[in-house]
N, C-alpha and C positions, 0 to 999 in steps of 0.2 A: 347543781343538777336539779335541785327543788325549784326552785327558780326559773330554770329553762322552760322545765315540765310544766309549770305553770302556763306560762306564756301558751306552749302548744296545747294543752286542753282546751285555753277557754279560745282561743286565737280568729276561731271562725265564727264565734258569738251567736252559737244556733248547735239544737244537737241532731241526732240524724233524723225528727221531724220538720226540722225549719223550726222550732219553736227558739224563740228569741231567749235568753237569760238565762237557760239550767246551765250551760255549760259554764258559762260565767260563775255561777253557783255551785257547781259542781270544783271549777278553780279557784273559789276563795275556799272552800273548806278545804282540801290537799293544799294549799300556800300553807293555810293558818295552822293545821294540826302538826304537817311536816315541817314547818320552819319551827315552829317548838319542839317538835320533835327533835330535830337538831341541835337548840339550842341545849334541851337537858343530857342526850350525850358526849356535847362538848362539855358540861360540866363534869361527867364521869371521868373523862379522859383529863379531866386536867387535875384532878383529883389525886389520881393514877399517879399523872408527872409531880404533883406535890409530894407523895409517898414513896416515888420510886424513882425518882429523876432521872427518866429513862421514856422513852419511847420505844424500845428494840425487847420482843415480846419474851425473850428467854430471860432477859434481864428485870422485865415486869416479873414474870413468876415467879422468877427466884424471891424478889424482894415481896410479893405480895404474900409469899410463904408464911411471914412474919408478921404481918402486918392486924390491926387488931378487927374479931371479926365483923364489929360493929360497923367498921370504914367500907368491910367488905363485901357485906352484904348490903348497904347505903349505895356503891361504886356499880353494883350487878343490880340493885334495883332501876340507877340512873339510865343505865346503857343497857338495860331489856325497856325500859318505856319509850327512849331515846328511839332504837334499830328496830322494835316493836310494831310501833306506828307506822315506820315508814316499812317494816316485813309485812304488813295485814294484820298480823293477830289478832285475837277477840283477848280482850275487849277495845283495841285498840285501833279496829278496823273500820269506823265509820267514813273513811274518805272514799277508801277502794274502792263500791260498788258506783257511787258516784261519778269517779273520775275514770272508770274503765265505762262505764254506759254513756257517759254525754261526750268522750272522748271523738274525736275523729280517728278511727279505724287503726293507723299507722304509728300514733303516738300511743294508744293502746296495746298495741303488738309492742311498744319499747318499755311500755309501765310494767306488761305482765311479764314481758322476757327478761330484763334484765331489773330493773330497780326496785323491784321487790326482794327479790334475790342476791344481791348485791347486800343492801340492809341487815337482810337473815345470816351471810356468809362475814357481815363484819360482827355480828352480834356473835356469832359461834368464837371467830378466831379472839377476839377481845375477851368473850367469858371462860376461855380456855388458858390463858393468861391469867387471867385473877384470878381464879376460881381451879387450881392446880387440882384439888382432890375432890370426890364426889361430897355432895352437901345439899344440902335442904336448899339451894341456890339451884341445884337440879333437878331433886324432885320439883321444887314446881316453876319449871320452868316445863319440865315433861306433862305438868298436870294442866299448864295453861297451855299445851299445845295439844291437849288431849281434846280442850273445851275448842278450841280453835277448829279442830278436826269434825268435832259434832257441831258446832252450831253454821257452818260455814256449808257442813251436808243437810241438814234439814232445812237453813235457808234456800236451799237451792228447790226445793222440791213447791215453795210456793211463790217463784219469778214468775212471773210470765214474758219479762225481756231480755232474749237473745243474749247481747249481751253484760244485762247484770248478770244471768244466769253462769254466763261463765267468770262472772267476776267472784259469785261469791264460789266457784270449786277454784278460783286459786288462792282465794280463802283457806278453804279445807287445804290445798298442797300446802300450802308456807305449814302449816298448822306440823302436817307428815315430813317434811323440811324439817323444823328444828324440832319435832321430834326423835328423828335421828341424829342431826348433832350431839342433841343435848345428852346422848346416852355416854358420850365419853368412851367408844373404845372402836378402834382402828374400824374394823367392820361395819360401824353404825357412822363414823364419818365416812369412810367411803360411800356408801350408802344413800348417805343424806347430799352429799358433792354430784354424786350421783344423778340422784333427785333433781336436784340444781337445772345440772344439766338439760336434763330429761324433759323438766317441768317447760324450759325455756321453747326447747325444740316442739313440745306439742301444742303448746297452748297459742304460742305464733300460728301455727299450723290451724287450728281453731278458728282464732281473730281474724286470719286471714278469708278464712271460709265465709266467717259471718257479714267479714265486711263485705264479699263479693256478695252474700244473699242479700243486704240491706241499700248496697246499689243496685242489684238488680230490680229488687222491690217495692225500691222503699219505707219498708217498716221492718221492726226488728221486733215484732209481737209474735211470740212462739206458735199462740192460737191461728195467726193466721198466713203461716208457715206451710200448709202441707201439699204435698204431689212434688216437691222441689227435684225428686230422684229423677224425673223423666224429664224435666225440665232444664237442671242442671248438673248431669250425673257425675262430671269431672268434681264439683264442688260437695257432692254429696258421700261422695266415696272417701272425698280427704273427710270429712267430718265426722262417719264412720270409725274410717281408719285411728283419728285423730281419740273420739270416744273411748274407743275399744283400749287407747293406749292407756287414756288419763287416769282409766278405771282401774287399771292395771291387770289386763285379760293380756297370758299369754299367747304367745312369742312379742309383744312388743316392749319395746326398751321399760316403759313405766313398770311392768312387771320386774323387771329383772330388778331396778334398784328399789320398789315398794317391797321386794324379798327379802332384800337384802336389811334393809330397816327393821323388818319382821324376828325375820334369824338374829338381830343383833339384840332385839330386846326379850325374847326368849332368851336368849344366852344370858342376856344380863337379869335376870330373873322376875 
């Protein structure tokens, strides 16, 4: 999948100025950070299968129950750098804004929708497996999704391109993403599965919008964005709509599981 992705980033060898080589640019760093990224959580996993000679996840925990916890917190440091990189996290997140801004529109809406997300849901179901009881392996994985959450919202406040801007708030989601996994209890993974979902649905929603503004336009400069309501109000209203949800302003879905995330870590104190 890293490898495909690659290919479609840089494929059109121009990003949405005409300018020659960012995308290029923008496709050797997601190659080179995600293909290591890969490589270090194959080595987790194979770790895993040396100490548990199992791949079948009931059968990992059981055996990881046991296991000493030096291996296990080595195996959960592998496969959070590993799923990390390729979820966004900070500090782990230098490809994202890159490879979601020079992207062409389409392979963008499949980076933010699924392959981020995919990453973070293998990172959850793996760290829940090894890591059977709560542990300093979750608090900071909560503390580094905490920093995820802030630095990924104050980057946003000084883009001035469409969309990095939105590259770096699914930044901030991954960040609100496994910070509900990583709480460990039925409600904060619903929550966060949730999220998943949720995030997928709006942020398409989003990309889609921007890439219709930056055909129409051609440029993807915030500043020189404005009156688009009257000019494109079908595309302005899903952006709205799309906003309102990301931020998580009731009745739209992103509230309902950002609640949910909320109530679970109240709960869990």
């Amino acid at each position: 999948a890293t490898l495909s992705s690659t290919v479609l980033i840089a494929h059109e060898g121009k990003d949405s100025y005409g300018n020659k080589g960012r995308a290029v640019d923008a496709a050797t760093k997601y190659a080179f950070l995600n293909v290591m990224a890969s490589i270090i959580a194959l080595v987790g996993l194979i770790l895993v299968y040396q100490q548990t000679n199992s791949f079948e996840l009931k059968a990992i925990a059981a055996s990881m129950a046991s296991a000493p916890k030096s291996l296990t917190y080595l195996i959960s440091i592998l496969l959070l750098i590993g799923f990390g990189t390729k979820g966004g996290l900070v500090p782990l997140h230098a490809w994202l804004p890159d490879a979601y801004g020079e992207s062409p529109t389409p392979v963008t809406i499949m980076l933010a929708g699924a392959m981020t997300e995919v990453a973070l849901y293998a990172l959850a179901v793996t760290l829940y497996a090894i890591v059977p009881t709560f542990s300093v392996v979750q608090y900071f994985i909560l503390l580094m999704a905490v920093l995820t959450i802030a630095v990924g919202s104050l980057l946003m406040f000084t883009e001035k391109d469409l969309k990095k801007l939105l590259a770096y708030s699914s930044i901030e989601q991954s960040g609100l993403i496994i910070f509900g996994l990583a709480l460990m209890s039925p409600l904060a993974l619903f929550g966060g599965v949730f999220q998943i979902v949720n995030h997928m649905l709006i942020k398409s929603l989003l990309f889609i919008c921007a890439g219709a503004i930056i055909f129409a336009l051609g440029t993807k400069k915030i500043d020189e964005l404005g009156g688009l309501a009257k000019r494109m109000p079908v595309v302005a209203a899903g952006f709205i709509i799309g906003s309102l949800a990301i931020a998580g302003v009731p009745p739209f879905n992103g509230f309902q599981s950002e609640y949910m995330i909320f109530q679970a870590a109240f709960n869990a104190g």
